[in-house]
N, C-alpha and C positions, 0 to 999 in steps of 0.2 A: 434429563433436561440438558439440554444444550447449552454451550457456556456463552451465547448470544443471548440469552434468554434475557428478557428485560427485569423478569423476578429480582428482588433483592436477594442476595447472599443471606444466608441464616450466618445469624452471632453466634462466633466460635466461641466453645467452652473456656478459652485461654480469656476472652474478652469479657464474658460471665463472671469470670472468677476475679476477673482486675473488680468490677464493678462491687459485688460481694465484699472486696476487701476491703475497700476506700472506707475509712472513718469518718463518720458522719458526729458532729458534736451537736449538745444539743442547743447552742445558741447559731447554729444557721439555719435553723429550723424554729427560730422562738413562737411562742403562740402571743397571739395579737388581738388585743380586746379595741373597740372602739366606742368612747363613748363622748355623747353630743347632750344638748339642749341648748334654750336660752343664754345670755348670757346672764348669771346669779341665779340657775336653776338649781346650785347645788353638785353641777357635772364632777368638779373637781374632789369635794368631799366624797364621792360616788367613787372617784378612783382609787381617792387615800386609801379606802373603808377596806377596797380591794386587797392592795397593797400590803396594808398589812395584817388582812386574812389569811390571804394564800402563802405569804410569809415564803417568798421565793428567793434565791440570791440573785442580784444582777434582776432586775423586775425595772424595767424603764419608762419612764411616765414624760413625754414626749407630749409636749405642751402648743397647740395651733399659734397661740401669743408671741412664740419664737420665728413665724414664719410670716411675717407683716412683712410687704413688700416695704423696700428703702424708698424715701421719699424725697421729692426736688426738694428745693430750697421754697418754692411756692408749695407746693403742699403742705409745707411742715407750718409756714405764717396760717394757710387755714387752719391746721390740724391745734395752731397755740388760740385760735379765735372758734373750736367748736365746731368749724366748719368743715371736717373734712370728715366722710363716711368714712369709719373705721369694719362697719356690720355688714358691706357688702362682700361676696362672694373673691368677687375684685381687688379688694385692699389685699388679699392672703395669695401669697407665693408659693402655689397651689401644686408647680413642677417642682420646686425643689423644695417641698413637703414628701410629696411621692418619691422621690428621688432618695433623699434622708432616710423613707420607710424602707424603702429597697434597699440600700446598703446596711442596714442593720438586719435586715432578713438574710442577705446575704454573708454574715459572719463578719464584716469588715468593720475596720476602726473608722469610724464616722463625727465628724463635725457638726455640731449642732449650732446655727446662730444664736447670737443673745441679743434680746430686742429691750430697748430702755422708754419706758411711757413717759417718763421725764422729758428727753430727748424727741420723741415720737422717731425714733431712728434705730437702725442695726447700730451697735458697739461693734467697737475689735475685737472684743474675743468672742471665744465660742468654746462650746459642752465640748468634751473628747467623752465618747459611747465606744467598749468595745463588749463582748458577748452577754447580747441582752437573751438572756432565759423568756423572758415575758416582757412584752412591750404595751403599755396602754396609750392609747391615741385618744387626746384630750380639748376637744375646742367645736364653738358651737357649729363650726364644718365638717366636723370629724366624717359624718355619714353622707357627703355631700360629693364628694369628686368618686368618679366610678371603679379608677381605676386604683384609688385607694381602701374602698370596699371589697376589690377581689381580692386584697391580702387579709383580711382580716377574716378572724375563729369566729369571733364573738362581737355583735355588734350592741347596740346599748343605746337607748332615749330617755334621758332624764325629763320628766314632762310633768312642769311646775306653773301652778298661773302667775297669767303674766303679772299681775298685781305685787305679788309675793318677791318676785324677779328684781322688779322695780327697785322697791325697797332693800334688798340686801344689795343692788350693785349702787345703792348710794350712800350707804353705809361702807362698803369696800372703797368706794373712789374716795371719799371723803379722807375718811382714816390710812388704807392705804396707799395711795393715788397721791395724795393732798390737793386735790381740786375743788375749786370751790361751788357750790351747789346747784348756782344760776345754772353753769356749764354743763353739769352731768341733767338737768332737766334740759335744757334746751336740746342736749345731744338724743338725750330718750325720746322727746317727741319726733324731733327731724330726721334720727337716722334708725334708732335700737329697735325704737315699737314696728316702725315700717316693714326692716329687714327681717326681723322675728318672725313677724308672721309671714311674708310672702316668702320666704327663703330657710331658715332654721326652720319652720313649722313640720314645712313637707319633706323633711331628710327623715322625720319619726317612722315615713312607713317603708324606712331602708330596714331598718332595725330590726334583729330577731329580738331582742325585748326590749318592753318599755316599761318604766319604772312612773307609776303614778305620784303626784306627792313628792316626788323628787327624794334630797336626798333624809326626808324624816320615815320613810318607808320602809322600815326593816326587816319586815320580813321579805318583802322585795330580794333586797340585798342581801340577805345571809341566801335566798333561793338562787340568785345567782352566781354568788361565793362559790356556792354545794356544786353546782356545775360546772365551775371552770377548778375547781379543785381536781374534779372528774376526770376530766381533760387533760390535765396535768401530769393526774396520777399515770395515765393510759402512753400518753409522752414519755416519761420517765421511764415507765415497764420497756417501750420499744429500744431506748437507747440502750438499756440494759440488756436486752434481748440483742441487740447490735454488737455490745461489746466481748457478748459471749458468743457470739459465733466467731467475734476475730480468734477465742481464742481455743475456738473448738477445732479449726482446721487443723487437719495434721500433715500439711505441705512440710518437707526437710526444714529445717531450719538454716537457713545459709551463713555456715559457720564462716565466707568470707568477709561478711561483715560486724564478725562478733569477737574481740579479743579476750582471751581470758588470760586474769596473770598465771605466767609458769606457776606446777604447785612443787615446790621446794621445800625442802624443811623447814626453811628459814618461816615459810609464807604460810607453811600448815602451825608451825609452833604459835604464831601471831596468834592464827584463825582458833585456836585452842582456847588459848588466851581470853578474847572478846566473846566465843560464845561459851565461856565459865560462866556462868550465876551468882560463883563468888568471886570474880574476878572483882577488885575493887576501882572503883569508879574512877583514880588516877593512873592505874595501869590502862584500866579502859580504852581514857581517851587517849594515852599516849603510845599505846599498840593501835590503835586506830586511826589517828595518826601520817604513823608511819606506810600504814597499806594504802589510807587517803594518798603522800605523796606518790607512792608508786602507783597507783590508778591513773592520777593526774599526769604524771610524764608519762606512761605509757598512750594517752589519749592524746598527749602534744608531740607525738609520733605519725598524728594523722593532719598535723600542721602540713602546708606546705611552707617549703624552704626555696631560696631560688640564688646564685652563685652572686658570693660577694662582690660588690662593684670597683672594689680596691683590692689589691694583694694586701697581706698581712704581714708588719714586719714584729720578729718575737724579740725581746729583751736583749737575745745575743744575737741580732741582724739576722737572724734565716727568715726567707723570706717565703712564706706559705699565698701559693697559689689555687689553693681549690678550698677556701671561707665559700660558708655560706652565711646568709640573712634570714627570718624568719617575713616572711611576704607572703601572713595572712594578720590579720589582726584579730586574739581572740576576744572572745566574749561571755561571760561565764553569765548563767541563771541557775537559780536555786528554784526548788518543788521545798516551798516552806512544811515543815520545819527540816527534816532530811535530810535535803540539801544543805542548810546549813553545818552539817558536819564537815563536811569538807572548807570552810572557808578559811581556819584557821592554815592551812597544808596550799591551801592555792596562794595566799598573800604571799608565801614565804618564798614561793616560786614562782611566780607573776604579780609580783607587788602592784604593777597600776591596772590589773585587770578590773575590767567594764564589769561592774554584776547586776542586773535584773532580777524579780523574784516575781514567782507567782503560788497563789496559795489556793491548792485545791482538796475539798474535804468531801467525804460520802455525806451524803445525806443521812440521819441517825436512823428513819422509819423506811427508806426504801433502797439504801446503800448506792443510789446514783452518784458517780462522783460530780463534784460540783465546783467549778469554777468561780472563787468568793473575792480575789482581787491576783492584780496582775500589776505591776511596774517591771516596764519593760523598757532599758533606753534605744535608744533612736540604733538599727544595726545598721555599721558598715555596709555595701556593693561585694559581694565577697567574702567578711569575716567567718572565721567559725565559730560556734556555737557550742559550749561544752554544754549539756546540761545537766546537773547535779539530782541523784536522789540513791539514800542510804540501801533500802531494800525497795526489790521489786517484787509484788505477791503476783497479783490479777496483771498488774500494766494498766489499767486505767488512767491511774493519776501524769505516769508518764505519760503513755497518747494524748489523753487530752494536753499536755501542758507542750509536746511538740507540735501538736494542730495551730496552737497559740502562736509558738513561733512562728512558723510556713504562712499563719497569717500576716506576719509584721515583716512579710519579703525576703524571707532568710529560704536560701535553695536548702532541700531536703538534702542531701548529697554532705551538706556540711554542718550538720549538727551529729555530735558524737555525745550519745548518753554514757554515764559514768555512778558502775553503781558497784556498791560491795558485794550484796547481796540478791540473785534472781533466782527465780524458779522456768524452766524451761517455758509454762505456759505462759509467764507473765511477757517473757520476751519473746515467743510465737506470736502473742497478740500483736505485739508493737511492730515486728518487721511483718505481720501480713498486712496491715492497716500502712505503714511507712516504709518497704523494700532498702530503700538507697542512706536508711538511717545506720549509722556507726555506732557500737557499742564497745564498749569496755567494763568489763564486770570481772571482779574479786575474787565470786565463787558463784558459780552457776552451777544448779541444785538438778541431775539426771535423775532424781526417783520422781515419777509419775504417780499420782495417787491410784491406787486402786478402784477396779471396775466397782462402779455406782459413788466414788466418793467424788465431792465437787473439788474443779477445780484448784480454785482459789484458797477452800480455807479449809483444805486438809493436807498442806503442805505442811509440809515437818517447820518450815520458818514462817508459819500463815502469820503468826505474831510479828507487828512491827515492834522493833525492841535499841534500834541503835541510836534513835536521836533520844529516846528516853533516858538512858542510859548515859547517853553522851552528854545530855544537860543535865542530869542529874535528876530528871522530873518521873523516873521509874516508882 
């Protein structure tokens, strides 16, 4: 073929292999349940019920009541007299609903409005969302806007008579609302019964199921537990399936991104030391320590420095022309608990360092790591990014918790992982999935398990043993 050929170019295996590698977490992909009815159908206990069946971390129950359009100053006088449809299609900010939906599927930290019924108005503040595992979409529109239908797994109709409706949302206004009765009746006849049926009614035949009886149905609801558990489980297996192929390629490992400390006697005596059994738990921490701070200045080696803006004069007037400044700002995160071994070693040596923490655990029944909380502060334009963790087996816990950063706008290029202990695969998986990531590591482990042993957890150090040991929680 001619190289006029209007044919597209076949994808080079180089381009194959980037795509392969890319780390996919599993909260940019969360699975989305949507569920609708009346309003006092019981929708919301429908979610809870969910919620805390599937017993998910990071599970976000993303509320329609949050997305009430803001109202003039004339709307709000009708909305204090009754008068103002709150049940039409109309009153809900229905783009930046979908908008909300999309940047949580998209992996990103997302702002949620807070809407006050008191006020009939948006507050200042608002939810911070950052990786929702499972999102439920909760309000009597939920199944209503189209293009918030194509994101969603699982769609859902709580279909309760209206009778029934009635009564629990005057029981809710009353007690939680504080409104007084005349109101929420006037409001049912003029606006709730009208909109209900012409509008909520016909979203049910959006729904792959509907729940009769709404939320007294149980077996309904545990039938549809059993299935989004399904779903879940099949989720989980592929990110699993994902994280082992980062760490099956056997690409070189590019040892110019990877420092290990020189092994000296000095630095093998230590390593003797920490991995004794009977090494006693004060020597422990204070041989570990000491390799902490030499991990640490070796990774503030990948600081940049840039020439001081002054000359230097020294105590006897010689006058030093080639100072330099540190003109990066770090910023250290911890992989709870792990990470926190090193904190003690980093104060002493950057006293007002920034630290963040995120805490990421396996799952006990299906070993998926899982992202359970993140306090991250706000990163500098440029800082670097140390990120702390004791041992590395699989890299899991690591990639996920550098995707975290790369989320929060920090360039891959400048985050330097800092660990004592790796095993070659665990740090395969992390530079095939993050290339341009910096490491510094203690003791990085060349024995390979043998043919048909897994991985991960037939490494001579599969065992995590250094925060135990280091807090004394062995």
């Amino acid at each position: 073929m001619s190289p006029s050929s209007s044919q597209p170019p076949a994808k080079s295996s180089t381009h194959t292999d980037l795509q392969a590698n890319k780390y996919i977490p599993p909260w940019t992909s969360p699975y989305i349940i949507g569920v609708a009815g009346f309003s006092g159908s019981g929708k919301t206990t429908v979610a809870q019920k969910i919620i805390e069946q599937i017993n998910q971390p990071w599970t976000v129950l993303l509320s329609m009541d949050n997305f009430y359009k803001p109202l003039t100053p004339e709307q709000r006088e009708l909305a204090y007299r009754n008068e103002y449809d709150f049940d039409t299609p109309d009153a809900y900010d229905l783009e930046a609903f979908y908008n909300c939906i999309i940047s949580l599927k998209e992996g990103k930290k997302t702002q949620v409005p807070v809407y006050s019924f008191a006020l009939h108005n948006r507050t200042e503040e608002s939810i911070s969302i950052y990786g929702a595992n499972v999102i439920i979409v909760e309000g009597i529109y939920s199944l209503y806007d189209p293009k918030v239908l194509a994101l969603m797994d699982t769609k859902i109709y709580v279909d309760t008579d209206l009778d029934i409706c009635y009564s629990r949302r005057l029981l809710r206004d009353i007690v939680e609302r504080k409104r007084d009765i005349e109101g929420i009746i006037e409001q049912w006849d003029k606006f709730v019964k009208p909109s209900s049926v012409a509008s909520v009614r016909p979203t049910m035949y959006n729904a792959d199921i509907v729940i009769p009886h709404g939320s007294d149905n149980t077996k309904a609801i545990d039938m549809i537990i059993k299935h989004i558990r399904k779903q879940l489980q099949k989720k989980s297996e592929e990110h699993l399936a994902h994280l082992a192929r980062l760490g099956r390629m056997v690409a070189p490992i590019n040892h110019n991104n990877i420092r290990v400390l020189p092994r000296t006697n000095q630095l093998l005596g230590m390593k003797s030391i920490i991995l004794n059994r009977e090494t006693s738990n004060d020597d422990f921490i204070f041989y570990f320590d000491r390799i902490a701070s030499m991990l640490i200045s070796e990774a503030l080696e990948l600081v940049h420095y840039s020439p001081a803006p002054n000359d230097i004069v020294t105590p006897s007037g010689y006058i030093i022309t080639d100072g330099v400044v540190q003109a990066q700002e770090v910023v250290a995160v911890n992989i709870i608990k792990s990470g926190d071994c090193f904190m003690k070693s980093l104060r002493k040596i950057i006293p007002e360092a920034i630290v963040g923490k995120v805490l990421i655990q396996s799952d006990s029944q299906t070993g998926e790591p899982q992202l359970h909380t993140e306090r991250l502060p706000q990163f500098a334009s440029g800082c670097k990014v140390l990120l702390f963790d004791a041992q590395v087996i699989s890299g899991a816990a690591a990639t996920m918790a550098i995707k975290v950063i790369l989320d929060h706008d920090v360039e891959e290029s400048e985050i330097v992982l800092v660990v004592y202990l790796a095993s070659e695969t665990g740090l395969r998986r992390i530079l095939n999935a993050f290339p341009h990531v910096k490491i510094v590591v203690g003791n990085l482990s060349a024995i390979e398990p043998k043919e048909g042993q897994d991985n991960d957890t037939d490494w001579w150090m599969s065992m995590r043993f250094i925060d135990a040991r280091y807090f004394g929680t062995d």
